[in-house]
N, C-alpha and C positions, 0 to 999 in steps of 0.2 A: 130557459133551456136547462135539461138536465145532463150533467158531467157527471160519465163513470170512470174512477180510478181505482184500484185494486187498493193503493196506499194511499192517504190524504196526507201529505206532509205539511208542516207549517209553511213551506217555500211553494207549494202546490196552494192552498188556501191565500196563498197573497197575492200571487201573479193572477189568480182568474178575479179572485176581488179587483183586482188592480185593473186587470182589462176591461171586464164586465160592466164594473161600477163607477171605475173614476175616469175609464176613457168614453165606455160606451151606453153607461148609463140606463143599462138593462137588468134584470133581475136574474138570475143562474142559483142553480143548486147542484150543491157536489153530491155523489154518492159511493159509496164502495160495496153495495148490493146491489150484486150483479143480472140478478131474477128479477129486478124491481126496475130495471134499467133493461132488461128487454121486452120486460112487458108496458114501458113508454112508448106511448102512443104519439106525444109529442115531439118537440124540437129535441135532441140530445146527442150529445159528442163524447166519442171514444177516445178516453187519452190513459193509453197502457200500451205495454209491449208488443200485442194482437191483435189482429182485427176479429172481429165476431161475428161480421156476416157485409150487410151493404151501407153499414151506418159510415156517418163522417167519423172519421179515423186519424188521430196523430199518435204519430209512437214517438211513446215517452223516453227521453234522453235520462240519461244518470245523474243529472246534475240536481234536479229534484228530488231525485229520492235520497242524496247523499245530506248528511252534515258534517260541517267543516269545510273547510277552504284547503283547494289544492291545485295541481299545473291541471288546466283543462285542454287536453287537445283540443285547437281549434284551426277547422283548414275552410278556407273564404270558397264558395262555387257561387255562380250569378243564378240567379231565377226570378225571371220575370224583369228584368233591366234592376234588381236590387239585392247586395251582397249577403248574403246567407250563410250561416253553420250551426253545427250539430245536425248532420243531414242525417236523413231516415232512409228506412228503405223502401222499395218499390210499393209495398202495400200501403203505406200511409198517404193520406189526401195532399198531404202536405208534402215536398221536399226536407224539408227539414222542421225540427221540433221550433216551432216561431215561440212556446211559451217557455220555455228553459233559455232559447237564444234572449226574449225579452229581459229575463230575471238576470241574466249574467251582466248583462246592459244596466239593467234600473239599479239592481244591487252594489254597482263599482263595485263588481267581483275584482276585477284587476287592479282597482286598489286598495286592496287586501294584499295582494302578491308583490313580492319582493320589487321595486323598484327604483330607479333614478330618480332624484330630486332637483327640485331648482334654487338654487342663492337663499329664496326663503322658506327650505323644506315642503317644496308644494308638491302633488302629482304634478306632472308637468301631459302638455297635451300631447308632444312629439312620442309618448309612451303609448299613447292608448289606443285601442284597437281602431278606434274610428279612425285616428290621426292617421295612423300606416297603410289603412285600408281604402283609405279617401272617402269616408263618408261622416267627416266630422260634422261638418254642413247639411246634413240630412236628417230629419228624423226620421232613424230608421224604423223604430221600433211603429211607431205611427203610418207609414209605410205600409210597414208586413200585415198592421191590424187590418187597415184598408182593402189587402189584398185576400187576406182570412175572410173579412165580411162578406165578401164579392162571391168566393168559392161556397161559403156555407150558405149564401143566398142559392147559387144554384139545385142546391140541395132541399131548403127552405127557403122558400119566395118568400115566406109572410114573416121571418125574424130581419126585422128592421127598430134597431138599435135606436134609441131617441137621441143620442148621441150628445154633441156640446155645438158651440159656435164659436165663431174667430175671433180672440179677445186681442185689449192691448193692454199693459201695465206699464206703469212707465215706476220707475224706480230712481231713486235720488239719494248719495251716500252724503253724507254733509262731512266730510273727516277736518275738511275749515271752514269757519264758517265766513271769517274774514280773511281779509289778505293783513292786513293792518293792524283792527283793532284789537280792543279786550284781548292782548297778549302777555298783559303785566310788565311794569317796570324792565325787570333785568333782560326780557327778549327781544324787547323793544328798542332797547336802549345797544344793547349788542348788534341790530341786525341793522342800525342806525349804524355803526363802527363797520360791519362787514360792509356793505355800501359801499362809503368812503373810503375802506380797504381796498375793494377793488374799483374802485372807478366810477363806481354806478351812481353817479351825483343825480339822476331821473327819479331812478327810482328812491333814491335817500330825500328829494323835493316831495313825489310822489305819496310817500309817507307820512311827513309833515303837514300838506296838507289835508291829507285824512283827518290826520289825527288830530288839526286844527279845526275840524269840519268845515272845510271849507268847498271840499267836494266827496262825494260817496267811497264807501270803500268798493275794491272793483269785485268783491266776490260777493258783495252784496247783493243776491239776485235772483232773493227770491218774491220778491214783486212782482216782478216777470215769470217769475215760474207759477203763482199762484195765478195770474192772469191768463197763463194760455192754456191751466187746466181749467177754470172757468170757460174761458171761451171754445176748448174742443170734449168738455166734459168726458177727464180724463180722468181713469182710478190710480192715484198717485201713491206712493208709500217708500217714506225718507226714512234712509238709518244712520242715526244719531253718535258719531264718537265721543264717547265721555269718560276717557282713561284718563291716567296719571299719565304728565309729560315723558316721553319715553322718546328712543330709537327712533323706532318708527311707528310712533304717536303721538302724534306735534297738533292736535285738537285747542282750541279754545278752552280754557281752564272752566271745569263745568260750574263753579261756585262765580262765574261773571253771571251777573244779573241781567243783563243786556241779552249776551244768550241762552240765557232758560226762559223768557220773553221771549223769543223767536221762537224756540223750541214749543211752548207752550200757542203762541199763533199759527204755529203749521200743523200742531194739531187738532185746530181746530177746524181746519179745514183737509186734513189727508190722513192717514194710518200715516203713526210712526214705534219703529223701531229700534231698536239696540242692533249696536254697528263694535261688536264685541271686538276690543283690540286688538294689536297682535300680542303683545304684552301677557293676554288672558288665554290664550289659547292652551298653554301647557300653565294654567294655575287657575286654577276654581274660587279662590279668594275674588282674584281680579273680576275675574267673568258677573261673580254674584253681584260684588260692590257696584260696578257699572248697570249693570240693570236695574239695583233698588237705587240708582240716581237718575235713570232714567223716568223710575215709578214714579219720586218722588215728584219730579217737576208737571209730570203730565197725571196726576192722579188720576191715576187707571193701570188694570194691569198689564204689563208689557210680554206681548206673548209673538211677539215676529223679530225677526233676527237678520242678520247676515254680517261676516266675519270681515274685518277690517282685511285687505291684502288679500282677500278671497281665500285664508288660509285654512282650509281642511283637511283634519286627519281622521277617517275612518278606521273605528267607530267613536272615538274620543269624544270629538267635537261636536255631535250631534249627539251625545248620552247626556252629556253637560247640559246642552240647550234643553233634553228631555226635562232633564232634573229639577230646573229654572222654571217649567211649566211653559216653555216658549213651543207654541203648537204648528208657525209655520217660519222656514226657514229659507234665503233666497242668496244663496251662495253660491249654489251648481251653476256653475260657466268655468272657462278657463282664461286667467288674464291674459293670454300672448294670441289667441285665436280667437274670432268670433267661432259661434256654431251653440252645435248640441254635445253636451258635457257626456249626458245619460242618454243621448240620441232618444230623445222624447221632446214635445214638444206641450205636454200637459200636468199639471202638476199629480205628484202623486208622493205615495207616504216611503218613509225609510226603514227600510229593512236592516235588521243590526245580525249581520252573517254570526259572532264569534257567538253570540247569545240564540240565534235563531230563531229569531220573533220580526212580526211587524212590532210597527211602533206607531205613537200617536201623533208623530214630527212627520207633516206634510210640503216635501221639498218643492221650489216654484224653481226650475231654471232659467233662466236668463238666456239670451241668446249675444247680444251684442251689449259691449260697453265702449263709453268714447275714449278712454285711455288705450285700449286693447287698437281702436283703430290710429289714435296719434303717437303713444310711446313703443307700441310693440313692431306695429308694421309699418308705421311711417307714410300714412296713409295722408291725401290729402281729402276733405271735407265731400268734394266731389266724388271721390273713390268710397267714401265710406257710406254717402248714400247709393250707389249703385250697389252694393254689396248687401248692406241691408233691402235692398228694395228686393234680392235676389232672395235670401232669409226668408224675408216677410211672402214672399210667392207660397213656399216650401212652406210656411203654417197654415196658409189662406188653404190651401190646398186639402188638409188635412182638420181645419176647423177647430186649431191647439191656440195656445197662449200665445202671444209674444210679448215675452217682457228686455226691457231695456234698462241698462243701468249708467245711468249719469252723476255728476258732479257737480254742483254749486257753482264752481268756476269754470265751467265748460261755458255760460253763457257770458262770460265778463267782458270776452274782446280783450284778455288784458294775456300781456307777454308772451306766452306758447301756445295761448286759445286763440290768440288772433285768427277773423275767419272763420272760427269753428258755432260762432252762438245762434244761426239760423239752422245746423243740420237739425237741431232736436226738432223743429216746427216741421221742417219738411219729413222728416222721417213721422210724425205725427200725422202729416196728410196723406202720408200713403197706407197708414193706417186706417183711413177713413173712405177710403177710393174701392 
């Protein structure tokens, strides 16, 4: 298909790659010669301010041709049963500019823009357009494309997009890898005293005999997890904590031998990642040291990410990853909600708004994780698969990702998981249905 634009802007060159290529997997060419664009005889789509005659026609919003980040008026109208802005006018094919509405979406234009934070300086989700607008749980932007392809088929019967298919990923943070062991003398011997502090003579037994092996540790599990991607041939991808003991990075000490042995058995069997602390997010020293300890054990280069606390700051914390050579990254979700972060439901690459560039960091968002369903919403196991099963509709539909992010100890059955270690299977078979 050929696209005429008057201006080609870097933010105009990314969304149509972006649509074109990585959702729908067809070949496009931009132009800003205008004589050479009426005399196409083919497929081709008008995106400027005009229409020039009977062609498909979107008028272009301002948000594209600008640089820099600023308040975007934006006012919600429905079209088609799905929420829309940056509306156009009468002459365009469209309602509203769906590829400036995408780009403000995929880019977290909004956060860029001044807002509220949470306890751990996160965007928080109650901010974001999707949250207030109710279509956090939707991918919209996958949605609008659906709806674009239908209208420009009417147009052109024969542009028929080769598109993608319905994946599943399943994702696994390891931030402990035990509940017990390889914790060192002084934490062990401390949490042995809290215990007995408070009352907990179970679990101070409990401990003992781990640590006497005389029965497993209960986060131990990933036996189990290696067995049932085996048995539902599953594309799996664990990210590894291996900070300094910190706040809030309480990981297994990475110089235990026990787990860089693990670490090094689960790579032989899945992609693994760097599970960058929180500790490393505002310091580059941290960030680097953890990755070439990550290199070092699994010799090979470490090029997939995702942020311990899902803590992201745009642009920071993807310039880091750029810089590290880390090519994909699976952070996008929001801890307190399931849904869609970027209201997309397919991976696609990072735009760095202050710089004005794509970039070579291709984000995978996540849609559900099992903490978001047991600590945020207090959800019971049976709740959290009906919701997912609801999710997983909304990708099937659209022929996107679903990726899921779990925990080592989500399958333990031990203290707060009780209950919880059969949702991961079931939600696996509805992947398969």
């Amino acid at each position: 298909m050929l696209i005429y634009t008057p201006d080609i802007t870097n933010r105009i060159r990314y969304i149509f790659q972006t649509i074109f290529v990585d959702v729908w997997n067809t070949p496009y060419e931009l132009t800003d010669d205008l004589i050479r664009f009426q005399n196409h005889d083919g497929l081709k789509l008008n995106y400027s301010m005009s229409r020039l005659g009977e062609e498909f026609f979107v008028e272009c919003h301002d948000l594209l041709l600008e640089k820099g980040i600023s308040d975007q008026e934006i006012q919600l109208t429905e079209w088609e049963g799905l929420p829309v802005f940056f509306q156009t006018s009468s002459y365009s094919s469209l309602p509203f500019d769906v590829f400036a509405a995408s780009f403000y979406l995929l880019s977290r234009y909004e956060e860029y823009l001044p807002h509220i934070r949470d306890h751990y300086e996160r965007f928080m989700a109650k901010e974001s357009l999707a949250f207030q607008h109710g279509f956090l749980q939707k991918p919209l932007v996958n949605l609008w494309l659906q709806k674009l392809l239908l209208i420009i088929q009417q147009t052109y019967p024969d542009f028929r997009p080769e598109g993608s298919e319905f994946k599943f990923i399943s994702t696994i943070d390891i931030d402990n890898a035990y509940c017990y062991l390889e914790k060192g003398l002084a934490r062990t011997i401390g949490a042995f005293a809290r215990s007995l502090w408070k009352g907990e003579k179970e679990e101070a037994k409990e401990r003992w005999e781990v640590l006497r092996k005389k029965q497993s540790d209960p986060y131990d599990t990933f036996e189990l997890q290696l067995a049932l991607q085996e048995k539902y041939d599953l594309e799996v991808v664990y990210f590894v904590l291996l900070a300094d003991y910190g706040l809030n990075d309480k990981n297994i000490p990475f110089q235990s031998r026990k787990f860089q042995l693990l670490i090094k058995h689960l790579a032989d069997h899945a992609q693994v990642g760097i599970h960058p602390s929180f500790g490393s997010n505002n310091d580059d020293a941290k960030l680097k040291e953890e990755w070439k300890r990550l290199k070092n054990i699994i010799k090979r280069e470490v090029t997939i990410s995702r942020q311990h606390f899902l803590k992201l700051s745009f642009p920071t914390t993807y310039r880091n990853l750029i810089d590290l050579g880390v090519q994909h990254d699976y952070t996008m979700g929001y801890a307190a909600y399931p849904g869609f972060r970027a209201s997309i439901c397919h991976p696609f690459y990072f735009y760095d708004l202050e710089l004005e560039q794509s970039t070579s960091l291709k984000v995978h968002p996540f849609i559900v994780m099992d903490a978001t369903f047991k600590y945020y919403l207090d959800f019971t196991p049976e709740q959290a698969l009906s919701l997912t099963k609801e999710l997983m509709q909304e990708v099937k539909k659209v022929n996107g990702t679903f990726v899921t992010l779990w925990h080592n100890e989500t399958w333990s059955e031990h203290g707060a998981w009780k209950g919880w270690s059969q949702l991961y299977e079931d939600i696996v078979k509805l992947s398969k249905s």
